[in-house]
C-alpha positions in Angstrom: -0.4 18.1 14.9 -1.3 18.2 11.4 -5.2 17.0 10.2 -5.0 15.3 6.9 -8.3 15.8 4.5 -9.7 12.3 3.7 -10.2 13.5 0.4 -6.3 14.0 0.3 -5.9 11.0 1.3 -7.9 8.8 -1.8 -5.7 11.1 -4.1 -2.7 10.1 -3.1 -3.9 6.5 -2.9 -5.3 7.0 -6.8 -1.8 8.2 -7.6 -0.2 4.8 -6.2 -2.2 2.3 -7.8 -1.9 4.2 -11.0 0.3 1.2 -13.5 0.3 -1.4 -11.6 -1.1 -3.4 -14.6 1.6 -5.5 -15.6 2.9 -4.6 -18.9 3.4 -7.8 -22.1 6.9 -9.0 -22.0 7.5 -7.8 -18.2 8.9 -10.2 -16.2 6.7 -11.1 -13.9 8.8 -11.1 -10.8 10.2 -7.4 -11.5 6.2 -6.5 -11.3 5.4 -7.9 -8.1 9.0 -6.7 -6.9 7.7 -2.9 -7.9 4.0 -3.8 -6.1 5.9 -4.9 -2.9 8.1 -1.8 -2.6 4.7 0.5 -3.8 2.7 -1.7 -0.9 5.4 -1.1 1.8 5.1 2.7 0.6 1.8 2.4 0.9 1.6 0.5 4.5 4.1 3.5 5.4 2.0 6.5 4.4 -1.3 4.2 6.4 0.9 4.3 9.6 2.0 8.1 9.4 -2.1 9.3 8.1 -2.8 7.3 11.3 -0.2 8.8 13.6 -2.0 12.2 12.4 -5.5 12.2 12.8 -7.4 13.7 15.5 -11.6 12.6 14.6 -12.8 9.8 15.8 -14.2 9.0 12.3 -10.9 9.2 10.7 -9.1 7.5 13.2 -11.4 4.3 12.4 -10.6 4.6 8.7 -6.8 5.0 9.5 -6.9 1.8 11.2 -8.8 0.0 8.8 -6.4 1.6 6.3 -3.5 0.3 7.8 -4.5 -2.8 8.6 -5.4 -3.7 5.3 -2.2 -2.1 3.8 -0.4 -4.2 6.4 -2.2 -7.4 4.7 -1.6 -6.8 1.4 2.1 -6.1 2.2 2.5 -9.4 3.6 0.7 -11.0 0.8 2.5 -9.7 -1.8 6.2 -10.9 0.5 4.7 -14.3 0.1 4.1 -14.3 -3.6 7.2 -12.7 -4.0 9.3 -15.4 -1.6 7.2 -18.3 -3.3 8.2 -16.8 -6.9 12.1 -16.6 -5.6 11.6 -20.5 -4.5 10.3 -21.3 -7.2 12.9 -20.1 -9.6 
């Protein structure tokens, strides 16, 4: 099994959340069309970090992580299938 560096890990999640600001004139549902697919990425890398840990420690933060990646997925699917309602 392969250990993963925690310190790995919050670079790779800096990486991901780099422009997510919304840019002027972007339409606002291609934005949170690019944050769903980055959060489901995100949710995906959570699951597989957690799949590889071995200490205990980073076990606990890989469940929080996905969790929480897990949440925000599924918030954004709602925003995203109340903006397709709503259009």
């Amino acid at each position: 099994m392969r250990e993963f560096d925690l310190s790995q890990l919050i670079g790779t999640l800096k990486e991901q959340l780099k422009g997510f600001d919304e840019a002027p004139g972007e339409d606002p549902k291609d934005s949170l069309s690019a944050a769903l697919k980055a959060a489901k990425e995100e949710w995906d890398n959570a699951r597989n970090f957690f799949n590889h840990v071995t200490e205990q420690d980073l076990i606990d933060a890989a469940i929080y992580q996905m969790e929480a990646a897990e949440r925000k997925f599924i918030h954004l699917l709602k925003l995203f299938r109340n903006e397709s309602l709503a259009k």
